[in-house]
N, C-alpha and C positions, 0 to 999 in steps of 0.2 A: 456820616463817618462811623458812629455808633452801629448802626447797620449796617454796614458793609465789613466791619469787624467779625459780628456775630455771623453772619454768612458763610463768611470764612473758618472761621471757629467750624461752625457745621460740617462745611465741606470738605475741612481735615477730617474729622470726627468718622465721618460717613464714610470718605475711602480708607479711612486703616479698618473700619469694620468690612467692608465690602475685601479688602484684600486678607484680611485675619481668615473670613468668613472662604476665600476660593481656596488658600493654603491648606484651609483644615479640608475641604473635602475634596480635593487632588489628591491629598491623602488617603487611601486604601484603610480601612482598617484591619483589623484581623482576620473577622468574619468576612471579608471582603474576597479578602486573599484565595479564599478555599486553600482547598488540598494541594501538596506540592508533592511530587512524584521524584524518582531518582533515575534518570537514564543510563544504562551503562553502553557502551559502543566495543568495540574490538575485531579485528580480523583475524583469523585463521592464515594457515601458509600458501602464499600464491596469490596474494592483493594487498590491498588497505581500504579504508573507509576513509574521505576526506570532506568537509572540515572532520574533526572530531567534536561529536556534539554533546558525549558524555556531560553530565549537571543534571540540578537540579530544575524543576520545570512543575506550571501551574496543570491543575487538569484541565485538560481539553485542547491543551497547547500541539497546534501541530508539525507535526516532525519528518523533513525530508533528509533519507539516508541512501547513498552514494555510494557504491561498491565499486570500485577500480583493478581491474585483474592485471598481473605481472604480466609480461611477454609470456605467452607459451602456457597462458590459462584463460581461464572463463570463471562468471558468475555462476556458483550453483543456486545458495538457500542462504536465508536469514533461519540462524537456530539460535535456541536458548542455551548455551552450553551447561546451563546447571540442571536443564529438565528437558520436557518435549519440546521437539521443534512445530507442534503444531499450536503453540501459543499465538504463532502468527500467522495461522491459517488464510489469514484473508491477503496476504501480503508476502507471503515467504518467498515466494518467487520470484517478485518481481526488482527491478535494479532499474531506476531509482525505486525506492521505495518509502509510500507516505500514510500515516497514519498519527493517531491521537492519542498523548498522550494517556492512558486510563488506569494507571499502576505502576509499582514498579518494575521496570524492564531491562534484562542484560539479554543483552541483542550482539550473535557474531555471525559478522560476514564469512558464508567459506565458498572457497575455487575448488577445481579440479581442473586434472589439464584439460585443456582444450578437447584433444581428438577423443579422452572419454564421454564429453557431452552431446547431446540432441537436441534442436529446438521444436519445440510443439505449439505451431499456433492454433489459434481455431477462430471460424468466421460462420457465424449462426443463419446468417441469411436474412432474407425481409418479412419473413412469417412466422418468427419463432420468435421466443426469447433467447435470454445465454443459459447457459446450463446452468440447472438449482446450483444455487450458492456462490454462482458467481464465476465465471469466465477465469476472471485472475488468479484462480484458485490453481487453475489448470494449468496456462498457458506460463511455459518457462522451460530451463533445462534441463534435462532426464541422462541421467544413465538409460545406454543400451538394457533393453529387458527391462527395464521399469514397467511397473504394472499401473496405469493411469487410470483412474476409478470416476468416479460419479458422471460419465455421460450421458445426466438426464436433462433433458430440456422441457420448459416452459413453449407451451405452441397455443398461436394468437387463436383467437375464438374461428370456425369455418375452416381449418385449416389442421392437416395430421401429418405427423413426423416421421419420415422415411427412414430414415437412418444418415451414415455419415459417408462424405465420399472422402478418401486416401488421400492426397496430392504431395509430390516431392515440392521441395522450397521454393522450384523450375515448376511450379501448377502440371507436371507431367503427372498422370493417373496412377496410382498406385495398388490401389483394391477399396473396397469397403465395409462399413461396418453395418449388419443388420439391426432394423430399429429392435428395441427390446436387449441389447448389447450393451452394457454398461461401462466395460473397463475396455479398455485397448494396450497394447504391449509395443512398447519404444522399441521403433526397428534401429539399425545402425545410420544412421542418418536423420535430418531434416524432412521433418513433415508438415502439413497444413492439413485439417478436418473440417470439412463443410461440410454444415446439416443442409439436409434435402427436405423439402415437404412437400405436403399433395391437398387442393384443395378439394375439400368434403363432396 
């Protein structure tokens, strides 16, 4: 009996240390925690951004933002409205749009109507890479006459890059761009660019 007492005794003993002991370290501590960032959200006239994700958030947390256009608009750009909009260079384009937290950020969705925008896709092919910096960089809405810059590609080893072919949104042929051509100019309409290559 004496022994089965003290058994017991133990075996209380041991689970409130074992459960003291998982409490404390479910626990985060400070240094744990790292850095916490401030997101700010908002839309411009002609949408909204939903949920709203505005708060505060850990580093590295990542963040999907939603842009919604009113009847009678389109998605342009993710801007900073207090500085450049090329803080989100890697992202500005795009709807949805996902990235990591890595500072603080006031982030605004804006429209334009509809019939001012163009969509620019592009499709690199099986020999190439996407254009330095990144595809996403490129591919999204434009004003007519925008002047669309870095069309420079990465081309796999055995293999040189031709230039780009035109195509209406209907893959109907449009014209093209000589390799060595870097910027291309947003016609009034829907386009699609594919690189061409030529093996060595």
């Amino acid at each position: 009996m004496h022994k089965l007492i003290v058994s017991l005794v133990i075996c209380i003993a041991l689970t409130s240390c074992t459960n003291s002991m998982t409490s404390s370290s479910s626990t985060p501590t400070p240094s744990e925690i790292g850095t916490v960032y401030l997101l700010n959200v908002t839309a411009g006239t002609g949408g909204t951004v939903s949920p709203d994700l505005s708060g505060t958030y850990p580093a590295r947390e990542r963040i999907e933002l939603i842009a919604y256009p009113d009847p009678g608009y389109s998605f342009y750009r993710w801007v900073n409205p207090d500085g450049d909009p090329q803080d989100f260079f890697f992202f500005w384009r795009q709807n949805p749009a996902h990235f990591y937290i890595q500072n603080d950020m006031n982030i605004m969705a804006t429209f334009k109507e509809a019939s001012e925008l163009f969509y620019l896709d592009i499709f690199d092919g099986p020999h190439g890479g996407i254009p330095v910096g990144g595809a996403r960089r490129i591919v999204g809405n434009y004003l007519e006459k925008a002047v669309i810059d870095g069309l420079v590609v990465r081309v796999h080893e055995g293999w040189s890059f031709e230039g780009w072919v035109v195509l209406s949104k209907d893959h109907e042929f449009m014209g093209t761009i000589e390799r060595g051509v870097t910027s291309f100019t947003m016609p009034p309409y829907d386009v699609i660019l594919v690189a061409e290559y030529k093996e060595r």
